[in-house]
C-alpha positions as a Python dict, from the first residue, in 0.01 Angstrom:
ca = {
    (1, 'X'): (0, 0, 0),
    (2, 'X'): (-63, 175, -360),
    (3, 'X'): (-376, 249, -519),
    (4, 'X'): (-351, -34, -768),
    (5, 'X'): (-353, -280, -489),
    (6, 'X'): (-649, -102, -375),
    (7, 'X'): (-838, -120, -692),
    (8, 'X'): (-726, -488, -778),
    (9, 'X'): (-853, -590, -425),
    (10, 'X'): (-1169, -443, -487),
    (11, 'X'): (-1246, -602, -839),
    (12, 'X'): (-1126, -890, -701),
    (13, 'X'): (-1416, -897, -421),
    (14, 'X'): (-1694, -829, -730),
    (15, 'X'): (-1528, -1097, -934),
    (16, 'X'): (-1568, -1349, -625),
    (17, 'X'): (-1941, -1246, -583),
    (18, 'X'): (-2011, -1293, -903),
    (19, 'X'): (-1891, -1618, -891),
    (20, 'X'): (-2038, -1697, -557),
    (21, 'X'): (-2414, -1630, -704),
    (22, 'X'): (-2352, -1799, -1048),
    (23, 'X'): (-2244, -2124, -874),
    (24, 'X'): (-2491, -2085, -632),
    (25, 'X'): (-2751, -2044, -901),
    (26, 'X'): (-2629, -2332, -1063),
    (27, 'X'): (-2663, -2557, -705),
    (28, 'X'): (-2995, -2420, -665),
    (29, 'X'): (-3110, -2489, -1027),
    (30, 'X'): (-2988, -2858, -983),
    (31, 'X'): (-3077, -2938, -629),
    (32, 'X'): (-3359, -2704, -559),
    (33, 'X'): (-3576, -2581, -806),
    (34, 'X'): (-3481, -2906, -1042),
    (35, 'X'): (-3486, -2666, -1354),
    (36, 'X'): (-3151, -2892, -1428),
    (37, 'X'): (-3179, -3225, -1423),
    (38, 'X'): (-2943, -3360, -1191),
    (39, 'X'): (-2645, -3664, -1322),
    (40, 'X'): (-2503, -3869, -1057),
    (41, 'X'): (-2204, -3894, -1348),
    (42, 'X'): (-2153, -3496, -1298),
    (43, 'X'): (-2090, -3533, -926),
    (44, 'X'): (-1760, -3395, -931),
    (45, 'X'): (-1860, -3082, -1171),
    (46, 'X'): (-2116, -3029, -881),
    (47, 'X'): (-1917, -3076, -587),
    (48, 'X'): (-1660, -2857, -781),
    (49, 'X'): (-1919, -2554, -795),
    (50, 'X'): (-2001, -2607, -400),
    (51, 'X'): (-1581, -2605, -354),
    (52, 'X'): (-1600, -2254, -580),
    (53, 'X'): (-1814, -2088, -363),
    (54, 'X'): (-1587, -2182, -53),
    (55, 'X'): (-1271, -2103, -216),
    (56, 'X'): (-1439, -1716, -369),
    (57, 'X'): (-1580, -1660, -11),
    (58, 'X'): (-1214, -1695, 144),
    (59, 'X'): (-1075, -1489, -115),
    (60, 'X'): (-1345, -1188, -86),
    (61, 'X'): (-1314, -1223, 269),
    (62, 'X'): (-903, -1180, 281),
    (63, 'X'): (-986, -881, 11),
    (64, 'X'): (-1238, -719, 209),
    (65, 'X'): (-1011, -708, 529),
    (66, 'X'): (-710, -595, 289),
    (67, 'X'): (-931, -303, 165),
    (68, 'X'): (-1073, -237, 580),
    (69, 'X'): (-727, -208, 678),
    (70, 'X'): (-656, -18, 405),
    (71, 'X'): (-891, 273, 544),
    (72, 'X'): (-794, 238, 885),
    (73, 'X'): (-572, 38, 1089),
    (74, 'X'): (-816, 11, 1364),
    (75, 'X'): (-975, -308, 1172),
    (76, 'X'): (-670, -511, 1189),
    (77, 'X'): (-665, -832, 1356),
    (78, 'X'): (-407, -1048, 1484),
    (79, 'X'): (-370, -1340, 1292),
    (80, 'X'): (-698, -1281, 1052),
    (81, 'X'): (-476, -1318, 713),
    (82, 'X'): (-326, -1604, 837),
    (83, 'X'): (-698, -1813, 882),
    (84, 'X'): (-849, -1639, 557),
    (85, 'X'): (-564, -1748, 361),
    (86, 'X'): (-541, -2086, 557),
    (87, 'X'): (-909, -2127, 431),
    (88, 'X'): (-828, -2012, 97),
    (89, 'X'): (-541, -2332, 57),
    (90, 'X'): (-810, -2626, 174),
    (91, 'X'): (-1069, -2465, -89),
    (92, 'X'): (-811, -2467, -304),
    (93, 'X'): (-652, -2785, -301),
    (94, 'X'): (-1012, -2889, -324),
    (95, 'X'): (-1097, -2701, -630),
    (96, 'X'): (-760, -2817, -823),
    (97, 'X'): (-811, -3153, -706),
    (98, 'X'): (-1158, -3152, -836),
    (99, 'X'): (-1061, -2986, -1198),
    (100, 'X'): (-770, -3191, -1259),
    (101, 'X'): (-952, -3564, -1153),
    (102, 'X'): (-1272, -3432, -1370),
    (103, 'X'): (-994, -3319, -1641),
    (104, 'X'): (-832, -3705, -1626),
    (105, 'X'): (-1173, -3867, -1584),
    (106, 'X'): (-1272, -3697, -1970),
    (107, 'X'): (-937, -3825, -2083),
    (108, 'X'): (-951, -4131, -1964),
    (109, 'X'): (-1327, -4155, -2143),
    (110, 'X'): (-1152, -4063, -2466),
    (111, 'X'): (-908, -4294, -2473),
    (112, 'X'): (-1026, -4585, -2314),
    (113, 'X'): (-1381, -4585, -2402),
    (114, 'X'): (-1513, -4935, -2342),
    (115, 'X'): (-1277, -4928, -2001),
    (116, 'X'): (-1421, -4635, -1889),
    (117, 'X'): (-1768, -4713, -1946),
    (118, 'X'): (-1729, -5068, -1800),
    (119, 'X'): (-1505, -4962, -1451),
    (120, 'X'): (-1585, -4596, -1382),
    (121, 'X'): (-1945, -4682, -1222),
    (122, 'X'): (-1739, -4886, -970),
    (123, 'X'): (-1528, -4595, -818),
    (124, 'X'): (-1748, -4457, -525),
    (125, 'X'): (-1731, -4063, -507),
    (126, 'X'): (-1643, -4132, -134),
    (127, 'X'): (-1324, -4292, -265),
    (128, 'X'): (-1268, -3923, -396),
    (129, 'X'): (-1339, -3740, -94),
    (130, 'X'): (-1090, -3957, 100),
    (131, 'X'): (-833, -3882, -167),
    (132, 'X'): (-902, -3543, -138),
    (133, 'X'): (-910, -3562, 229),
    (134, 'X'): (-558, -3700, 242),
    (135, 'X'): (-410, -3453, 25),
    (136, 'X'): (-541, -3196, 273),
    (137, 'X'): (-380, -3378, 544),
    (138, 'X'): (-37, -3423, 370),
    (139, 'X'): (-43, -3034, 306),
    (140, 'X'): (-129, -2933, 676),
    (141, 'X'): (154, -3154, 779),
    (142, 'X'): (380, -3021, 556),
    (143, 'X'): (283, -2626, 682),
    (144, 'X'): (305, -2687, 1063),
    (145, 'X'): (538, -3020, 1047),
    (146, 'X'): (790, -2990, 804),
    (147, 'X'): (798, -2662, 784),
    (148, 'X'): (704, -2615, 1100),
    (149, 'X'): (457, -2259, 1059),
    (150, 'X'): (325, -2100, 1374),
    (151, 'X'): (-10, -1902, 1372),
    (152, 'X'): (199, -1551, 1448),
    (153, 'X'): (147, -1349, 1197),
    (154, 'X'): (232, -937, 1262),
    (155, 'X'): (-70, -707, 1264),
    (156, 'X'): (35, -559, 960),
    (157, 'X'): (43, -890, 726),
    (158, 'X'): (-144, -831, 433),
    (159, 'X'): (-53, -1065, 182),
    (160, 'X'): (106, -1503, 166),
    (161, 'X'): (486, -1405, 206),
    (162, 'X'): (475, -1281, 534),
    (163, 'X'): (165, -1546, 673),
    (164, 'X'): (371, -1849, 605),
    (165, 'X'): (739, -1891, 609),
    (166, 'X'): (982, -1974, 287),
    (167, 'X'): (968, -2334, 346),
    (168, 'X'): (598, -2334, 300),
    (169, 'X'): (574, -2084, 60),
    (170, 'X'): (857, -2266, -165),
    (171, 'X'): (634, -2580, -124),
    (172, 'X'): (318, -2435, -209),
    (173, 'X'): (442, -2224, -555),
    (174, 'X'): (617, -2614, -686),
    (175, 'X'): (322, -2764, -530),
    (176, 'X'): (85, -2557, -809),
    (177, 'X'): (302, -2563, -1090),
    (178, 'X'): (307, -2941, -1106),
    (179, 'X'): (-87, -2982, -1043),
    (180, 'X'): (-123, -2655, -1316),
    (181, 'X'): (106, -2826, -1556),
    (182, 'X'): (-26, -3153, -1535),
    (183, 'X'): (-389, -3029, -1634),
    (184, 'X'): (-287, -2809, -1896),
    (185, 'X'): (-104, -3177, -2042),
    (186, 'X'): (-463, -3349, -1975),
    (187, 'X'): (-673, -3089, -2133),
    (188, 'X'): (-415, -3074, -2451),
    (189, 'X'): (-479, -3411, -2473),
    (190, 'X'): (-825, -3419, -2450),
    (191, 'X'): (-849, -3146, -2711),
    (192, 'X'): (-649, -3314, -2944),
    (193, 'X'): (-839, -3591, -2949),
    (194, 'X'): (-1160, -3421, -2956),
    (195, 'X'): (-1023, -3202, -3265),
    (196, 'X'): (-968, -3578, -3469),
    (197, 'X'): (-1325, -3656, -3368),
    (198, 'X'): (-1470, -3344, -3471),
    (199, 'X'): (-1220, -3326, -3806),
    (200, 'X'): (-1301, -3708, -3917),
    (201, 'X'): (-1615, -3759, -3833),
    (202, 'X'): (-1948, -3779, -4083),
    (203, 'X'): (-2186, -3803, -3816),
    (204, 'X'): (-2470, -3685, -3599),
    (205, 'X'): (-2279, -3725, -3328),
    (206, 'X'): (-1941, -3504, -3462),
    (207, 'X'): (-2244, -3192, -3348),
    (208, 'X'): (-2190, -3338, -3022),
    (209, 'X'): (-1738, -3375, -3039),
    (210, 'X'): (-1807, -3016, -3169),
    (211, 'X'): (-1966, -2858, -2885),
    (212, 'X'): (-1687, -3047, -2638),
    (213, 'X'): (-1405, -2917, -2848),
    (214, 'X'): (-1545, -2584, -2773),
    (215, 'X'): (-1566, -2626, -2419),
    (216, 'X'): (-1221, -2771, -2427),
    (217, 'X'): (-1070, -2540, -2620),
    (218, 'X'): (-1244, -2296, -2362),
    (219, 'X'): (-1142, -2435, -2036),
    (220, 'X'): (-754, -2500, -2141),
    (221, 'X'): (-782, -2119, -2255),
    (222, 'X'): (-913, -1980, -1927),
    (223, 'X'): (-668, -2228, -1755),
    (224, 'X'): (-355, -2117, -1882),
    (225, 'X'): (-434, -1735, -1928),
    (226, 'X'): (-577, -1691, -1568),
    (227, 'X'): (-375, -1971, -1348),
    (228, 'X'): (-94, -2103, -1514),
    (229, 'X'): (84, -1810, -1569),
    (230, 'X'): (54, -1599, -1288),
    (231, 'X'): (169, -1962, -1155),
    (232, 'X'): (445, -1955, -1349),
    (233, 'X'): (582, -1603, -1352),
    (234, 'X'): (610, -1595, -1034),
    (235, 'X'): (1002, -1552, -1060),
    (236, 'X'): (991, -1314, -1320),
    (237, 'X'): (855, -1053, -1119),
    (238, 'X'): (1072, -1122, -823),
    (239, 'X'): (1238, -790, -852),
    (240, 'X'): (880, -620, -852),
    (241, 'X'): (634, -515, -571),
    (242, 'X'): (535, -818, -413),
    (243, 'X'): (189, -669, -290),
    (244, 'X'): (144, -568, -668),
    (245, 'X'): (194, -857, -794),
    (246, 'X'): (28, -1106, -565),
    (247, 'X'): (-261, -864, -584),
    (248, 'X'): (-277, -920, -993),
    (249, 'X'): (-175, -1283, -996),
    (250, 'X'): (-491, -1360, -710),
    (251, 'X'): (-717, -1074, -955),
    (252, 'X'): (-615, -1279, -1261),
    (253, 'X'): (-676, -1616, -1165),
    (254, 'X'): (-1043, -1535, -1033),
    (255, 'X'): (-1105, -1361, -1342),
    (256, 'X'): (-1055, -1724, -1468),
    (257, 'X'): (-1253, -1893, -1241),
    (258, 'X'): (-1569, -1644, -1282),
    (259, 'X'): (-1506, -1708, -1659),
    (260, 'X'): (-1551, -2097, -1667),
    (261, 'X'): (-1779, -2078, -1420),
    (262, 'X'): (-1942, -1806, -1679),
    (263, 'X'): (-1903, -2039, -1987),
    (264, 'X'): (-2042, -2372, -1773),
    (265, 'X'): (-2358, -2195, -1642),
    (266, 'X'): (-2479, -2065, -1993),
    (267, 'X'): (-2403, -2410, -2131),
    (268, 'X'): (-2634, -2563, -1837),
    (269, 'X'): (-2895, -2308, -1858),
    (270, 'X'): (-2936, -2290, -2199),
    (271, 'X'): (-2997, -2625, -2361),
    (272, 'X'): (-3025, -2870, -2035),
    (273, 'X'): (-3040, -3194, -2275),
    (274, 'X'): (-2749, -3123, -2475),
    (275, 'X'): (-2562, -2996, -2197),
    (276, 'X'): (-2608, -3340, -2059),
    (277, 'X'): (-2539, -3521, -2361),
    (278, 'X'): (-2150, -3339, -2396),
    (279, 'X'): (-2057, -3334, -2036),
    (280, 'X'): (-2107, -3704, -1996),
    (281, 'X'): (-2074, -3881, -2320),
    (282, 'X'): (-1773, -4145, -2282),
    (283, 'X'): (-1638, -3910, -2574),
    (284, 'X'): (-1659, -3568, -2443),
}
């Protein structure tokens, strides 16, 4: 493997530690030391941080073995990418799951209001988790039923292509387009109706539409810079270095992730109230 796969493995193991502790932080602050007063109406932006720290420690975990192996061979182990990276797809259908059900949750709160405020009390957050449960089912059957994947990969596997077969990997690249596209279509929405709030209104409360803009504006940045398009480019770069490129597109989107999770700890940690006040408002 080249040195910039080297080097982009190794960032990408500081960039997942980094996120690790700041979510970690943030679960502490909420649960532990109560400097953040906890919202049963931000369940899902908490259970979101815990799925973070899952989905980082798979990826520093297949990073650190990519880098091991890189030094010597005498660290490789039989089937190790396949159960890092195995890891890495529950965490991750998680973690999208999560973002884009929090992402049509605000949406919904913006555009039906009184619905919202009247019905979403009545949707347990175990009705979630099962959800989210049976998505992880469906996938699993679709890796070793459908596309009936074996846990065989060589000893000298070191990246997706060569853990799972086409079938799967086929599946999972439309899989994340569709989810990816679908959020970016949410959060547009979301901001545009934020943007009318913030434009038209004379208020006290346009402070508040302000401050959500912001964080909308924000997340659908760091969403299509550092997922979608790695995502999406995926055939451009078919002619390229596969090991490259996987290496930057994995890089790139945790770059993302450490800077929401950067942008959503400062907001928490800085003004607790008003945090509150914009993350759950039927209008943020």
């Amino acid at each position: 493997m080249s040195t910039i796969v080297f080097i982009y493995s190794f960032i990408t193991v500081i960039v997942c530690y980094s996120n690790i502790c700041l979510n970690l932080i943030l679960l502490l602050a909420i649960f532990c030391s109560k400097r953040v007063t906890f919202k049963s109406e931000l369940s899902l932006f908490y259970t979101r941080f815990a799925a973070d720290i899952g989905y980082s420690i798979s990826i520093s975990n297949f990073k650190l073995y990519i880098l091991a192996v890189m030094i010597s061979e005498i660290f490789a182990v039989k089937n190790f990418i396949f159960i890092t990276l195995w890891l890495t797809i529950i965490f991750g259908i998680i973690r999208t799951s999560l973002l884009f059900l929090t992402t049509l949750d605000r949406v919904i709160s913006l555009f039906f209001p009184f619905f919202y405020c009247a019905n979403r009390s009545k949707l347990p957050l175990f009705a979630i988790f099962i959800l989210i449960f049976s998505l992880i089912i469906f996938d699993q059957i679709i890796m070793f039923g459908y596309c009936g994947n074996t846990i065989d990969t060589p000893m000298n596997c070191d990246h997706f292509r060569c853990s799972f077969n086409e079938c799967y990997s086929i599946y999972w690249v439309e899989h994340e387009k569709i989810v990816f596209s679908m959020i970016v279509v949410l959060t547009v929405l979301q901001l545009g109706k934020l943007v009318v709030y913030t434009v038209l209104a004379q208020n006290q409360s346009a402070q508040v539409y302000s401050r959500a803009t912001q964080i909308a504006m924000l997340d659908s940045t760091t969403l299509i810079l550092f997922n979608l398009v790695p995502v999406m480019s995926t055939f451009w770069f078919e002619s390229a270095d596969y090991e490259t490129y996987s290496s930057f597109a994995t890089l790139s989107r945790n770059l993302g992730f450490l800077i929401n999770t950067l942008i959503i700890f400062r907001i928490f940690m800085r003004d607790k109230n008003n945090t509150v006040t914009a993350l759950t408002s039927p209008n943020s």
